[in-house]
C-alpha positions as CSV (number, residue, x, y, z in Angstrom):
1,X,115.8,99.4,89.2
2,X,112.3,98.1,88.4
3,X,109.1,97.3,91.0
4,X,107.2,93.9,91.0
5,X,103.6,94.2,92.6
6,X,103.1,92.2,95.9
7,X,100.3,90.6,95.8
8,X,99.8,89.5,99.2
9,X,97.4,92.2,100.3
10,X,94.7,90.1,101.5
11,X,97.0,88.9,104.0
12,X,98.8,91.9,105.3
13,X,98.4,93.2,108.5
14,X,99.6,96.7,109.2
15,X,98.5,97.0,113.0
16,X,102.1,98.6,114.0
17,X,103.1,100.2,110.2
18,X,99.7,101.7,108.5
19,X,100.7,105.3,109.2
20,X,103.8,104.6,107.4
21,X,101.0,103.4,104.2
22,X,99.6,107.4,104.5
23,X,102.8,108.6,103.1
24,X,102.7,107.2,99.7
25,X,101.0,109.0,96.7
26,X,99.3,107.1,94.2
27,X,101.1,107.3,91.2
28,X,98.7,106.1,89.0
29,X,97.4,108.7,85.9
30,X,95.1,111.3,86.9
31,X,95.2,110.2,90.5
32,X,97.9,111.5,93.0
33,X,95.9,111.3,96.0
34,X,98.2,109.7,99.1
35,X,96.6,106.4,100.7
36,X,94.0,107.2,103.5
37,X,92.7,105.7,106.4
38,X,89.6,104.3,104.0
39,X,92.3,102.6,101.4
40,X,93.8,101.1,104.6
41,X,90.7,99.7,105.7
42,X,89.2,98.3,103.0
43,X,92.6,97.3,101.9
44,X,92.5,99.3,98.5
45,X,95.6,99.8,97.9
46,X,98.9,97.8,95.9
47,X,102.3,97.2,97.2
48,X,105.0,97.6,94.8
49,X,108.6,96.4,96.0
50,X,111.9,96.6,94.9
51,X,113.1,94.2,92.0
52,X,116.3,93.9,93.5
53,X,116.3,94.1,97.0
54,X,114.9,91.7,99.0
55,X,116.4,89.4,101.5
56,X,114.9,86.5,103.6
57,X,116.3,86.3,107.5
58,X,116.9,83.6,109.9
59,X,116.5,84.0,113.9
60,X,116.8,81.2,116.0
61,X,114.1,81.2,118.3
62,X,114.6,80.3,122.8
63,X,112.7,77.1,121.9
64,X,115.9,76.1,119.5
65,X,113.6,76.3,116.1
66,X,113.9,78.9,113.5
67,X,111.9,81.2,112.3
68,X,112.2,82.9,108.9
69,X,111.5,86.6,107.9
70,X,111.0,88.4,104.1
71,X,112.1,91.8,104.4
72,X,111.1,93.9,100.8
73,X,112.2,97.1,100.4
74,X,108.9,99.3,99.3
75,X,109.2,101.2,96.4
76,X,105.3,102.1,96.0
77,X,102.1,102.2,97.7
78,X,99.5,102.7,94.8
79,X,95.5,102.3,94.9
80,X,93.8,99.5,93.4
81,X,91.0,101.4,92.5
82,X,91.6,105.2,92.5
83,X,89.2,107.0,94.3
84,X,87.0,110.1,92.7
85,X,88.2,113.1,92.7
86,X,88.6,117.3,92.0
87,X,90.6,119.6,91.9
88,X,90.0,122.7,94.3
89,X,88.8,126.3,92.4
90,X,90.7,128.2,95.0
91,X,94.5,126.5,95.7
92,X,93.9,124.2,92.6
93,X,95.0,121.2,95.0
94,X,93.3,117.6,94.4
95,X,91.0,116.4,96.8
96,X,88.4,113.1,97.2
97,X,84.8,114.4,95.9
98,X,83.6,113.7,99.6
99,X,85.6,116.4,101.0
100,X,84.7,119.2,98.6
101,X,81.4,121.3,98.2
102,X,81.3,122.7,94.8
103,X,78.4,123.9,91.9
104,X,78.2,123.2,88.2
105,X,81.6,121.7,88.2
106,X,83.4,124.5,90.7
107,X,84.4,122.0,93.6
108,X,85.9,123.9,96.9
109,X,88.0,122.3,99.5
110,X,87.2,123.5,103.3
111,X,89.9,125.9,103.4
112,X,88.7,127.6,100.1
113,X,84.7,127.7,100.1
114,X,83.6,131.0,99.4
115,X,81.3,132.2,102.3
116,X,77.9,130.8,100.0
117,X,79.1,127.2,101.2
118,X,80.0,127.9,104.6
119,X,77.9,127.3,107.4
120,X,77.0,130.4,109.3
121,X,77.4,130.4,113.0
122,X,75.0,132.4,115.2
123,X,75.9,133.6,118.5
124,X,73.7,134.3,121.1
């Protein structure tokens, strides 16, 4: 049971099924981040289907033509280009360098800052 990458990215359109893209971790080395709105967007990301099962369908249409569908079954949903990242000093969890604050090398998700990162809130 082997994958074949899909390269038809440039042409997908995932208006009704992107959520769906946000539950795939990258499973290229050192990576393991899962596909964002951003990779979505700027379309970084590879499809990988199934080797094995793929099937084309047939619907005839009310006007009496046909029209023809290829359905792949998705094995993988890795990035093109793997985005920067850390891993956090507190739960040790990997996050995108834009969502952690960190010093010489000690990077801190939201959750874990210790209180010199966090902004303080005055009441009045």
């Amino acid at each position: 049971m082997g994958a074949e990458i899909l390269k038809l990215t440039r042409w997908t359109n995932f208006e009704k099924g992107e959520k769906h893209l946000k539950e795939f971790q990258c499973s290229n080395p050192g990576c393991g981040l899962f596909i964002d709105d951003k990779d979505i967007e700027t379309k970084n990301y590879q499809l990988w289907v199934s080797d094995y099962a793929n099937d084309i369908d047939k619907t005839s249409l009310i006007s009496g033509q046909s029209c023809y569908s290829l359905n792949f079954w998705l094995r993988a949903v890795d990035h093109q280009e793997c985005p920067e990242s850390e891993r956090c000093q507190g739960c040790w969890e990997k996050f995108r360098m834009n969502e952690l604050k960190g010093k010489n090398d000690n990077w801190w998700c939201q959750d874990c800052q210790p209180t010199a990162f966090k902004k303080e809130v005055k009441h009045e």
